[in-house]
C-alpha positions in Angstrom: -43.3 21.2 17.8 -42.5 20.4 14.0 -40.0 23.0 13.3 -39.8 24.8 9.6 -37.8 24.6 6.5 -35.6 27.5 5.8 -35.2 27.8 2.4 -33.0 31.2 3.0 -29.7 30.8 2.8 -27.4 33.2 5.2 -25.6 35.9 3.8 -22.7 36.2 5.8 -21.1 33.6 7.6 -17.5 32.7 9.3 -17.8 29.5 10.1 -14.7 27.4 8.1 -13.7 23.8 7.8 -11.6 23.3 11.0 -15.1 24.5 13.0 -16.9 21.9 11.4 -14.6 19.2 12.3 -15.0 17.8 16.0 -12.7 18.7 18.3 -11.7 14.7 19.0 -11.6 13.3 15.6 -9.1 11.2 14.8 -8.6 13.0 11.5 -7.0 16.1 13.5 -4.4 13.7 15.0 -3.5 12.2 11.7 -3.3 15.4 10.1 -0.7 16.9 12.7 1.2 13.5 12.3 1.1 14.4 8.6 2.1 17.8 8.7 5.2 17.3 11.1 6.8 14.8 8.8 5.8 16.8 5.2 7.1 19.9 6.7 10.8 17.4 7.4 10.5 16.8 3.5 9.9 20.3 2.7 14.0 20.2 0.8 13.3 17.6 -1.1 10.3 18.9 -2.3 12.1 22.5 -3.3 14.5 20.4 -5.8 11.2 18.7 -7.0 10.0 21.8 -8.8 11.6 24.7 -11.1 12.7 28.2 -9.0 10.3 30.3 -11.8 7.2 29.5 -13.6 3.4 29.3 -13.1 2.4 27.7 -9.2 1.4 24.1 -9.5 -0.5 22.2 -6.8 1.6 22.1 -3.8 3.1 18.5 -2.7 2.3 19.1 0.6 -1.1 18.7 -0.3 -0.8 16.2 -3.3 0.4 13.5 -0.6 -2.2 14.8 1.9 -4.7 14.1 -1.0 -3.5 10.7 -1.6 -3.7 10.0 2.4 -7.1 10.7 1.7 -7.8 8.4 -1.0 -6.4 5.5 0.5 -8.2 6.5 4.4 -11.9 7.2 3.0 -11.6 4.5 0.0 -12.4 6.7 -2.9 -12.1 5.2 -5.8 -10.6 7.9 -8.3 -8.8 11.0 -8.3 -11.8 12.4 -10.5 -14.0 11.2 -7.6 -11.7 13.0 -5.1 -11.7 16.2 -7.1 -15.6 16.2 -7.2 -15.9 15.1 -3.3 -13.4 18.0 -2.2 -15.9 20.9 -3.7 -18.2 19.2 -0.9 -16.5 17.8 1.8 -15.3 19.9 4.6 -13.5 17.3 6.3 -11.5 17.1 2.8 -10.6 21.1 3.2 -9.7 21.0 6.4 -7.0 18.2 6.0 -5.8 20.2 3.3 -5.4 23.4 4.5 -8.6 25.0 2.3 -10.8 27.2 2.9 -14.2 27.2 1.3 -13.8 29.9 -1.2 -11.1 27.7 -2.9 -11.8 26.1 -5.4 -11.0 22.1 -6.4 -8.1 21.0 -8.2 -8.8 19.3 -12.3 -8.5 15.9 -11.8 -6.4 16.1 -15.2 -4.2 18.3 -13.2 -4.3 16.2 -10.0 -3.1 13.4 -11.7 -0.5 15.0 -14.1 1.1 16.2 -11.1 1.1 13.1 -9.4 4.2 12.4 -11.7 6.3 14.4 -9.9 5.8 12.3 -6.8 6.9 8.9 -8.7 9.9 10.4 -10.5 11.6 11.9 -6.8 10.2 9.0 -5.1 8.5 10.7 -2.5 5.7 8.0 -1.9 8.8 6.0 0.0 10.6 8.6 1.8 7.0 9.9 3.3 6.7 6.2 4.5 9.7 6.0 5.4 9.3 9.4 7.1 6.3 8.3 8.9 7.6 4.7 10.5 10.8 7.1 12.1 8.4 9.0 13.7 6.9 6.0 14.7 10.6 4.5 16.4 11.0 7.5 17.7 7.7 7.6 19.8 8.6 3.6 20.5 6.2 1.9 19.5 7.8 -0.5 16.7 9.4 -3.4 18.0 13.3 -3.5 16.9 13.9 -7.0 17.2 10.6 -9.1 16.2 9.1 -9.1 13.1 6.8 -11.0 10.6 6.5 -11.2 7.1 4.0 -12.0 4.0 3.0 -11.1 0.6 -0.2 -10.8 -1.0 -1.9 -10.4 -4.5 -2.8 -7.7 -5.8 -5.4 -7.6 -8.9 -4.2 -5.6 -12.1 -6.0 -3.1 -14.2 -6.3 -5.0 -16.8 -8.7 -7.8 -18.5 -7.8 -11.7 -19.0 -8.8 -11.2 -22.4 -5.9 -8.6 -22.8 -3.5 -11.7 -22.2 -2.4 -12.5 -25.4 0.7 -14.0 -27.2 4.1 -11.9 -27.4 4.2 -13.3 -30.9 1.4 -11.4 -32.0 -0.4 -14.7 -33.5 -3.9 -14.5 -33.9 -4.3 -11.1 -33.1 -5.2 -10.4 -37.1 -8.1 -12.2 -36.4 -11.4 -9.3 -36.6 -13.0 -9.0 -33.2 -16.7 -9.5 -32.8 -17.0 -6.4 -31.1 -14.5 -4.1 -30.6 -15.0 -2.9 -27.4 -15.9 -6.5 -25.7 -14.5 -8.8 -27.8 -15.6 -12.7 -27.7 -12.5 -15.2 -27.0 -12.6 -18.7 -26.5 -9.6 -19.6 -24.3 -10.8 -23.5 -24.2 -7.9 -25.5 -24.9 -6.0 -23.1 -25.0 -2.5 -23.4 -23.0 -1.4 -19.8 -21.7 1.5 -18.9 -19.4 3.7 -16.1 -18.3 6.7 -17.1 -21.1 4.3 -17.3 -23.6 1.8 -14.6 -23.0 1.4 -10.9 -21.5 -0.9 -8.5 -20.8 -1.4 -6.1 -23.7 -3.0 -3.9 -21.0 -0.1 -3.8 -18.2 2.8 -5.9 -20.1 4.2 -5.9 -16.1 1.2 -7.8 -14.7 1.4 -11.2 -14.0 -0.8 -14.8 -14.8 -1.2 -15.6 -10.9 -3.2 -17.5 -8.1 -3.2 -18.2 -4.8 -3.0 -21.6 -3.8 -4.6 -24.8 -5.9 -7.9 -24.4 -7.2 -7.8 -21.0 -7.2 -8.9 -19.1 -10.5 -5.6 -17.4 -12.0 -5.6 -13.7 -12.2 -3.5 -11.0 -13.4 -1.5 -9.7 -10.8 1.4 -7.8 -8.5 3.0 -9.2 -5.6 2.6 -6.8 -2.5 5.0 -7.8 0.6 4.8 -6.4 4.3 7.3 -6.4 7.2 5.1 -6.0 10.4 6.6 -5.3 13.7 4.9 -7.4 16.5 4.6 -5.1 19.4 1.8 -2.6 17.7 1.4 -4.3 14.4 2.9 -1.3 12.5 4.1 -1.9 9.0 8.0 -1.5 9.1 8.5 -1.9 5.5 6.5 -2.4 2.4 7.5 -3.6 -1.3 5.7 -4.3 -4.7 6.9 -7.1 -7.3 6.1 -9.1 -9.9 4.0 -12.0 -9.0 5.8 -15.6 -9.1 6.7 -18.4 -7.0 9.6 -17.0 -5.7 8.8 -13.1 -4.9 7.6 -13.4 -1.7 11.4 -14.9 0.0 13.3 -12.8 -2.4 11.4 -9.3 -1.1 11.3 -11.0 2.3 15.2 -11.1 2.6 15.2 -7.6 0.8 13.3 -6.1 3.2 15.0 -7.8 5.9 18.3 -6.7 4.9 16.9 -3.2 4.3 16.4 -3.2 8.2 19.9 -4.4 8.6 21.4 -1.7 7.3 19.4 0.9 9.3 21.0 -0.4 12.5 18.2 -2.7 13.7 18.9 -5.6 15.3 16.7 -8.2 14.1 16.2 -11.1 16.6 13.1 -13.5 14.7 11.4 -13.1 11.9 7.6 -14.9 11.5 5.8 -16.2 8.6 4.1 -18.8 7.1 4.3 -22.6 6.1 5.5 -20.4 2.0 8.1 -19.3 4.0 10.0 -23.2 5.3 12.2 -23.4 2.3 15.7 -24.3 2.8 17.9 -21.5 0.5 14.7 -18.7 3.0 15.8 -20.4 6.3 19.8 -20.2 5.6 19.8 -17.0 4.1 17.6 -16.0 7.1 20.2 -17.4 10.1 23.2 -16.2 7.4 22.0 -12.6 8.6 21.7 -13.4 12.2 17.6 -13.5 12.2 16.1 -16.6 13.8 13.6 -17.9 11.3 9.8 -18.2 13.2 8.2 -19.5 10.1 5.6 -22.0 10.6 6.7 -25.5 10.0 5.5 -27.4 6.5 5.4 -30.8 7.1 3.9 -33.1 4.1 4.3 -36.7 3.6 7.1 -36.3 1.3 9.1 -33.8 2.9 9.9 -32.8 6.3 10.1 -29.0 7.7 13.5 -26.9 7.6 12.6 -25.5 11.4 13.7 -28.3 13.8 13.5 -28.0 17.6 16.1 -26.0 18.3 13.5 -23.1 17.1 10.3 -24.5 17.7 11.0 -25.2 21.3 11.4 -22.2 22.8 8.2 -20.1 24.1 8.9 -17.3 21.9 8.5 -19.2 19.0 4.6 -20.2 19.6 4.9 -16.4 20.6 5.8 -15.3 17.1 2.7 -17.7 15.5 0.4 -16.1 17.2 1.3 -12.8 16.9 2.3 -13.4 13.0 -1.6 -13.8 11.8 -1.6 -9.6 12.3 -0.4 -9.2 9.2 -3.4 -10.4 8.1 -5.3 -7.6 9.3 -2.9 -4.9 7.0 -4.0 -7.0 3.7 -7.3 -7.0 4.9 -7.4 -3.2 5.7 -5.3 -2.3 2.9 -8.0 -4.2 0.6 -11.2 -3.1 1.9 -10.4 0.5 2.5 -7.5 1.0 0.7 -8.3 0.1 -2.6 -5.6 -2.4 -3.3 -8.2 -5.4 -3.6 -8.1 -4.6 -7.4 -5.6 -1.1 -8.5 -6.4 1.5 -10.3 -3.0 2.0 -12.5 -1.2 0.1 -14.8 2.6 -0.7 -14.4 4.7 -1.3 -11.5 5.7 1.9 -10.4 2.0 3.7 -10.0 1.0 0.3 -8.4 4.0 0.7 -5.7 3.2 4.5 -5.5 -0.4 3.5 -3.9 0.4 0.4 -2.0 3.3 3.0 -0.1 0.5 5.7 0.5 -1.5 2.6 2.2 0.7 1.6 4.4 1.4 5.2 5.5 -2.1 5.6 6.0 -2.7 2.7 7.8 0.3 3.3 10.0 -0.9 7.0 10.8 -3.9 5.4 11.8 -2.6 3.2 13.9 -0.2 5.6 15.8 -3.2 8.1 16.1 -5.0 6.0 18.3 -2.0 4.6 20.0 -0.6 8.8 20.5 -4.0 10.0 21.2 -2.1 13.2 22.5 -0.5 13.8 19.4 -2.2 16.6 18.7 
């Protein structure tokens, strides 16, 4: 039987958002995972704001927004404002019910400042991969490593000479100028971005097509693939060893005892593998042999089982970039400068890590 339109709305109804949202969705496990650890943070959130004055958005729910960003891959937070009218998924995450109305997204993202100046992106992390030891399942001794590049917001035709020569010149259009860069020999010393002066001329490997770009670096544990740590630099040759040992050291000091640490063939430089066995941690990085040089892993580490162990287990990582790209938004970012970049690639790797754990705690909630 075909069955009718109703073109009546109801007049009264008390269904809300939780209703809507079914009962095993992994988005109700997340969200109590969320809520535990904001409600931990809840001080430093108090010295965030001024005692009197007019009620701003609460931070509880700006980082509960941003979860949401990075976890359903939109691409704005004037997207997100728009979505939220709609979505009930959105409002019950957040705590709404449907006679609230969404934030401004010129609101939304004015806010969002108070979250880079206390640094709150990294103690949520942070927050998140303690909840994660606690419920054991991050490995404390094994560990990998690797970096990635992340595309800027800004335009190759941005990248222009510090000296200001030839920028008197009248563009062709103003909006989507012409520029012939034939011939022309650009470089980091010489040039920068006019667009994000932080960003930097980078590729990844020969033959590549150079790009403006930051230097993301993860430290996965190898039981769960869980990201321990996260960090965001400027892209050169050298970032990815110097944030590696950084992050390494980080762990250190919170009373982990780091037994091997995995990576790849960037990784078999001699100052990486000495500063590496200078801090006790076996280096498990894979082994670049050329015929003009040999490898700085000899047998002493490659023979042992858990070294194959570690170079299997080490292409996880892969799966965070790939995530963290395709979902996450960090293929290309949408803000300018160091700090907003490490701001989002810290909200990704807390979502992906509540992720993780709510399938792994499917009780959690």
């Amino acid at each position: 039987m075909r069955g009718d339109v109703k073109k009546q709305a109801t007049m009264l109804s008390l269904v809300g958002p939780e209703q809507r949202v079914p009962r095993d969705h992994p988005i109700r496990r997340i969200k109590h995972l969320a809520d535990t650890e904001l409600e931990k943070l809840s001080p430093v959130f108090t010295a965030m704001y001024a005692p009197m004055g007019r009620p701003s958005i609460p931070p509880e729910t700006l980082l509960k927004a941003c979860l949401l960003i990075a976890l359903y891959s939109i691409r704005s937070e004037r997207q997100f404002c728009e979505r939220l009218d709609y979505d009930l998924l959105f409002r019950f995450f957040l705590d709404m019910g449907l006679e609230e109305s969404s934030f401004d997204a010129s609101t939304f993202a004015k806010n969002k400042e108070r979250l880079l100046e206390a640094d709150v992106a990294r103690l949520f992390f942070e927050a998140v991969v303690g909840r994660a030891r606690q419920e054991k399942l991050m490995s404390a001794e094994h560990f990998t490593v690797d970096g990635t590049l992340i595309e800027a917001w800004a335009s190759l035709k941005s990248f222009k000479k510090k000296d200001g020569a030839g920028d008197d010149e009248p563009p062709d259009d103003p909006s989507n100028p012409t520029i012939n860069f034939h011939g022309e020999k650009r470089s980091n010393a010489t040039h920068e971005s006019k667009t994000d002066p932080e960003a930097r001329l980078a590729r990844k490997g020969k033959g590549k097509e150079a790009k403006l770009s930051f230097a993301g670096h993860v430290l996965m544990e190898n039981r769960h693939g869980l990201i321990a740590d996260v960090s965001l630099s400027q892209a050169d040759g050298y970032a990815e060893r110097e944030q590696a040992l950084r992050m390494v050291r980080r762990q250190k000091a919170a009373g982990l005892a780091l037994c091997t640490l995995g990576g790849d063939k960037g990784y078999d430089t001699a100052d990486f593998v000495q500063s590496l066995r200078a801090e006790g941690v076996t280096p498990h990085v894979a082994q670049n042999i050329t015929a003009h040089r040999g490898s700085n892993i000899d047998g002493r580490t490659v023979r042992h089982p858990g070294y194959a162990v570690s170079q299997r287990i080490r292409k996880r990582v892969e799966e965070i970039f790939g995530w963290a790209k395709t979902v996450a938004g960090l293929r290309k970012t949408r803000y300018r400068g160091q700090r907003r970049v490490g701001l989002q690639i810290h909200f990704a790797a807390a979502a992906y890590n509540l992720l993780r754990m709510a399938k792994l705690m499917p009780m959690a909630a």
